[in-house]
C-alpha positions as CSV (number, residue, x, y, z in Angstrom):
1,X,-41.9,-12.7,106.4
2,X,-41.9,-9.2,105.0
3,X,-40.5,-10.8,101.5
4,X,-43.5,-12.8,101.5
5,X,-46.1,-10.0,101.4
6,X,-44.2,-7.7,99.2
7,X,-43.6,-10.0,96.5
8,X,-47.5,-11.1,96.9
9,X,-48.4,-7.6,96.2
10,X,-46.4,-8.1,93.5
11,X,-47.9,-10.4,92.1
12,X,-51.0,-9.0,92.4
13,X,-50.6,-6.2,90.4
14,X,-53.0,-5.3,87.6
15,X,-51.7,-4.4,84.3
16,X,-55.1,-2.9,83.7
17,X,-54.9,-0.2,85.8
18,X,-51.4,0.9,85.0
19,X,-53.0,0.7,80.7
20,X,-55.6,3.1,82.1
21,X,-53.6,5.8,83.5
22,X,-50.9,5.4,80.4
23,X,-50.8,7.6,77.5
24,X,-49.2,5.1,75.5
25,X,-50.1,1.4,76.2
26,X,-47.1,0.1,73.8
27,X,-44.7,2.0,75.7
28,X,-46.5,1.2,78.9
29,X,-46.8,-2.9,78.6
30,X,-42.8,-2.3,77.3
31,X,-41.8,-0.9,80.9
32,X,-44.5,-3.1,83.0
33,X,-42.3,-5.7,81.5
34,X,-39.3,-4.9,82.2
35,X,-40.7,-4.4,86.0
36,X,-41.9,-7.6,86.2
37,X,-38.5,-9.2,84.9
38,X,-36.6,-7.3,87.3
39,X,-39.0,-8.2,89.9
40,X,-38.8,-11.5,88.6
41,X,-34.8,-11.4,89.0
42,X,-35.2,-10.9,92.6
43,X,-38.1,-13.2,93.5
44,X,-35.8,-16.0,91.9
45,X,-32.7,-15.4,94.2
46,X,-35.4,-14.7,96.9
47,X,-36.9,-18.2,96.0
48,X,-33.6,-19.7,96.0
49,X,-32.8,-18.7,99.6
50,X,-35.5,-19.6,101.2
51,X,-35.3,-23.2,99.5
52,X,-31.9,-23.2,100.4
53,X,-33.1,-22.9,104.2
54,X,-35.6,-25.4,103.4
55,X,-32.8,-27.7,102.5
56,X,-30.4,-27.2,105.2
57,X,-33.5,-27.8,108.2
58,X,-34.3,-30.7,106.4
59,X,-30.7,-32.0,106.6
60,X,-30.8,-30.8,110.2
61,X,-33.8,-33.0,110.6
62,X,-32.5,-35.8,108.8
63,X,-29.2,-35.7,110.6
64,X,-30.9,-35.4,114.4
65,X,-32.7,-38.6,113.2
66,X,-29.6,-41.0,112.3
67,X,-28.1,-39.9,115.6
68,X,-31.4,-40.9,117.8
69,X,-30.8,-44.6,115.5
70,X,-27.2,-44.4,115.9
71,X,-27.3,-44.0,120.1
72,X,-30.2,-46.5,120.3
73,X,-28.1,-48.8,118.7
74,X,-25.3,-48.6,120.6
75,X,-27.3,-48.6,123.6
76,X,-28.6,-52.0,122.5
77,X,-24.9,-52.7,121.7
78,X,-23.7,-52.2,125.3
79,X,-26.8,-53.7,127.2
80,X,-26.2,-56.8,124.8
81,X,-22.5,-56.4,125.9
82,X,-23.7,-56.6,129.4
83,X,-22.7,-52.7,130.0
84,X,-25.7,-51.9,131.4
85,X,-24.0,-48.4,132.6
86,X,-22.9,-47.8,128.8
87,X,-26.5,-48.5,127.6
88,X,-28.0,-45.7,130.2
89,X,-25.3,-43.1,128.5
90,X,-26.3,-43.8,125.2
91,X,-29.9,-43.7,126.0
92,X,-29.7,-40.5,128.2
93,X,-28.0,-39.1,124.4
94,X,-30.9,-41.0,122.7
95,X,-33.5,-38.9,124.3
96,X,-31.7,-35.4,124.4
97,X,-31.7,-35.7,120.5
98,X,-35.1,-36.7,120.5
99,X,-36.1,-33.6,122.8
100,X,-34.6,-31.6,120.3
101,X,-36.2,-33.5,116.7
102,X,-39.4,-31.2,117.7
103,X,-38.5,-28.0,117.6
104,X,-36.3,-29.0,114.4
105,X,-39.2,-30.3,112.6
106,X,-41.4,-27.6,113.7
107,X,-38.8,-25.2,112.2
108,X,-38.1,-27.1,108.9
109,X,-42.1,-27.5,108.6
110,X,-42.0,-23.2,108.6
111,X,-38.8,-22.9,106.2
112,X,-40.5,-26.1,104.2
113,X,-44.4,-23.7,103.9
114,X,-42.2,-20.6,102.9
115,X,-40.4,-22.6,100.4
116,X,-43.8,-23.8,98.8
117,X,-45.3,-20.0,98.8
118,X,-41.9,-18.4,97.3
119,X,-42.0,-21.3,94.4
120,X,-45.7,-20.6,94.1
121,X,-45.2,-16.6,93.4
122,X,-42.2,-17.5,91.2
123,X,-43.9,-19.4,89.2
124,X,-46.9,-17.4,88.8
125,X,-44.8,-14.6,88.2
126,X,-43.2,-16.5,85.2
127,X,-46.5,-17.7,83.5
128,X,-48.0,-13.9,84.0
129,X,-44.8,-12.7,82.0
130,X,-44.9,-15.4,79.2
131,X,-48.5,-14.4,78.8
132,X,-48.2,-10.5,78.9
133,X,-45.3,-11.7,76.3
134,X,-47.6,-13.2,74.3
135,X,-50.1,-10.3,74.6
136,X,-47.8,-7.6,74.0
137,X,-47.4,-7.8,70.4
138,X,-51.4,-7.9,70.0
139,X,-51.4,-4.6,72.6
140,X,-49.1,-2.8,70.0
141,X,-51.1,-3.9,66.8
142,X,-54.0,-2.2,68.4
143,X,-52.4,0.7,69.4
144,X,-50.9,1.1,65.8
145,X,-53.9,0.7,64.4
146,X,-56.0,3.4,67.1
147,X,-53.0,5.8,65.6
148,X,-53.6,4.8,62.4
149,X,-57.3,5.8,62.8
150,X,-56.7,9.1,63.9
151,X,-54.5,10.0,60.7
152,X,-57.5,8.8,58.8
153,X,-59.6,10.8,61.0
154,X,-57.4,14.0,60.5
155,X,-57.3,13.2,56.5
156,X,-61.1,12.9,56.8
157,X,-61.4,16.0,58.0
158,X,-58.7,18.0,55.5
159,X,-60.7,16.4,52.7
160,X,-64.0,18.2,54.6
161,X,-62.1,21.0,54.9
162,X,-61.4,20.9,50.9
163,X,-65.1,20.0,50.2
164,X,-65.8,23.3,52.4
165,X,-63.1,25.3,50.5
166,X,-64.7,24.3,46.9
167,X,-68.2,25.3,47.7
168,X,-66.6,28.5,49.1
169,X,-65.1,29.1,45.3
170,X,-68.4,28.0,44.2
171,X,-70.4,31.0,45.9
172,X,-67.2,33.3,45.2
173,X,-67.3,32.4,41.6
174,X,-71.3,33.2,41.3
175,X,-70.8,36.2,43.1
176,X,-68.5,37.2,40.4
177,X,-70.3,36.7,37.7
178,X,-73.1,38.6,39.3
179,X,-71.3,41.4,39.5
180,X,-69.9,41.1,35.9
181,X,-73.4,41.0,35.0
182,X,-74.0,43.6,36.9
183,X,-71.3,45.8,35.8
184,X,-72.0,45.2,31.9
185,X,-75.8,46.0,32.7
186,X,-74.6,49.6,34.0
187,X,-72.4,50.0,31.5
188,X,-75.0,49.4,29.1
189,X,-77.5,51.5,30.5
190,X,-75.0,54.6,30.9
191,X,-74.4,54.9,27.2
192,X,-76.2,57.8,25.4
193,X,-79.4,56.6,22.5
194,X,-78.3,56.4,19.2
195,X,-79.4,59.3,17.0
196,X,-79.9,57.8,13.7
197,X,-80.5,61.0,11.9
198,X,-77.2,62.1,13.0
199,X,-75.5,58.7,11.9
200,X,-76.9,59.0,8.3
201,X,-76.0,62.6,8.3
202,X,-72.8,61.4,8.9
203,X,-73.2,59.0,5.8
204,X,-74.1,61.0,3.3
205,X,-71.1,63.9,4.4
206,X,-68.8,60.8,4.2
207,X,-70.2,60.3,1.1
208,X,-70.0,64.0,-0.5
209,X,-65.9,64.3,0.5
210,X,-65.8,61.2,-1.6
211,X,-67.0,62.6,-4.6
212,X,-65.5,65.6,-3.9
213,X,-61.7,64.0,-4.1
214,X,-62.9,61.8,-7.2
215,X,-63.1,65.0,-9.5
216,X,-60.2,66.8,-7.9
217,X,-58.2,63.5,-9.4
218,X,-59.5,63.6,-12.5
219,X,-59.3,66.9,-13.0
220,X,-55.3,66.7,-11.8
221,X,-54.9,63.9,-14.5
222,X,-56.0,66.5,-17.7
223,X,-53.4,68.5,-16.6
224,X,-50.7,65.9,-17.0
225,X,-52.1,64.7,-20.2
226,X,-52.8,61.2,-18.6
């Protein structure tokens, strides 16, 4: 049966490969799940058919088999009765069910083994959900924590990129005061020498105009009678 294979290559499918080619394994193991229940969904009604055929051969079977008893006893019935004609009726009846009981059990035996391989898929089907189920949740805590790792990666490297940026202002900062240094030197070196006999020179005229001013006063205050 072609329902047969494709829902074995169903459940044959690895979840590892599809978490390989993903680019996010939470939402990934999400949608293989959904799949699976879906596919699970259809395997089920699948499942129920075919046990359903199972069910109604067997009955066939079952059936077929009371009727062989039923015209062998009637046979016995009319032979005992002393209808020997009756008995060869019922016996000719007898044997056309029992040609057939064959080729009924030979076909419940087939709907019988795809019964037992459709309940075997469903059921592994179910136990491979319940335990992606169960290891969904520890898929997601690794993923958050992977993301979680590359923020603390990227932080790591702002706070590089900070250390970077300080040593920067360090250099900028010496170059600065090198050239502050630098500048005050020249400035220093392109002032003129002092000449000190031109500074006391300048003293000792400073000195005169003082004097000078002194008598002017007091000679302004005989004149007023102060």
């Amino acid at each position: 049966m072609g329902i047969l294979e494709r829902f074995t290559d169903i459940i044959k499918a690895n979840i590892n490969d599809l978490l390989d080619k993903a680019e996010d394994p939470a939402k990934m193991i999400d949608q293989y799940l959904r799949d699976l229940t879906e596919n699970l969904a259809e395997v089920k009604r699948e499942t129920a058919g075919v046990m359903a055929e199972e069910a109604r051969t067997r009955r066939m079977v079952e059936d077929n088999e009371v009727e062989v008893k039923k015209y062998d006893d009637l046979a016995r019935k009319a032979l005992a009765a002393g209808n020997e004609g009756d008995a060869r009726t019922f016996l000719g009846k007898k044997q056309q069910l029992e040609g057939k009981s064959a080729s009924l059990k030979a076909t419940y035996d087939a709907a019988h083994e795809n019964a037992q391989k459709m309940r075997q898929m469903h059921d592994k089907l179910v136990g491979d959900i319940e335990n992606l189920n169960g290891r969904r949740e520890m898929i997601k805590a690794k993923v958050a924590v992977a993301k979680t790792q590359e923020k603390v990666n990227g932080f790591a490297s702002s706070a590089d990129k900070a250390a970077g940026a300080m040593n920067a202002f360090d250099r900028m900062e010496r170059k600065a005061d090198q050239m502050l240094d630098q500048a005050n030197a020249m400035s220093e070196l392109n002032q003129k020498p002092v000449d000190e006999a031109a500074a006391l020179e300048a003293k000792y005229a400073a000195s005169g105009a003082s004097a000078s001013v002194d008598a002017e006063l007091e000679k302004l205050k005989k004149d007023m009678g102060l």
